[in-house]
C-alpha positions as CSV (number, residue, x, y, z in Angstrom):
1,X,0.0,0.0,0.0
2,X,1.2,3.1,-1.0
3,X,1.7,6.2,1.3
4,X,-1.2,8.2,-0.3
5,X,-3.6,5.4,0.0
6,X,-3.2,4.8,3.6
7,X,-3.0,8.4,4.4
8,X,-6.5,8.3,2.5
9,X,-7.9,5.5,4.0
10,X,-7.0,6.5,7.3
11,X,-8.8,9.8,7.0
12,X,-11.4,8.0,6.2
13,X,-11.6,5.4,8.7
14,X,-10.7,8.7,11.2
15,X,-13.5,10.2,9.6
16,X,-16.1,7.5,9.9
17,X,-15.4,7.0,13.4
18,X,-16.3,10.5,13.9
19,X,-19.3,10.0,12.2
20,X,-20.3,6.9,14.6
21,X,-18.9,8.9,17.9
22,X,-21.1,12.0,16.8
23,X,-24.1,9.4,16.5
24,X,-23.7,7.9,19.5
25,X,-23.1,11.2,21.3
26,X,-26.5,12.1,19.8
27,X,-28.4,8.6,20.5
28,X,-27.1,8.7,25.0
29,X,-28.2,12.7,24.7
30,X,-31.4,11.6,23.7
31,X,-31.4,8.8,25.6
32,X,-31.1,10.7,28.5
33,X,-33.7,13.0,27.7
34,X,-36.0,10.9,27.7
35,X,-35.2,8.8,31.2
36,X,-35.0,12.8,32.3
37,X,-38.6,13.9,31.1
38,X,-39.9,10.0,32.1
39,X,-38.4,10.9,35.7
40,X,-39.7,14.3,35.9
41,X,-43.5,13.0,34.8
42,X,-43.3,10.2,37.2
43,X,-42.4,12.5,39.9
44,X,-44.4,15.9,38.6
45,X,-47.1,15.3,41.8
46,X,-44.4,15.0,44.7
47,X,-44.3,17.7,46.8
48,X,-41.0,18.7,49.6
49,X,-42.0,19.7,52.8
């Protein structure tokens, strides 16, 4: 394999891991909007004294 192809191949391998970090990243922050809002609605009723 020749320098340019694996500089080119591993920009894009670096760039397709970004891809699936960014999605992922995205997926847990909705994730955890969800359990947030779920948690909030379960508990909207409580009161502290």
């Amino acid at each position: 394999m020749s320098t340019a192809t694996a500089t080119v191949t591993g920009s894009s391998s670096s760039l397709i891991d970004e891809i699936v970090r960014e999605g992922a990243r995205r997926m847990l922050a909705e994730a955890l909007r969800a359990e947030m809002d779920a948690y909030i609605a379960r508990f909207r009723e409580e009161l502290d004294d």
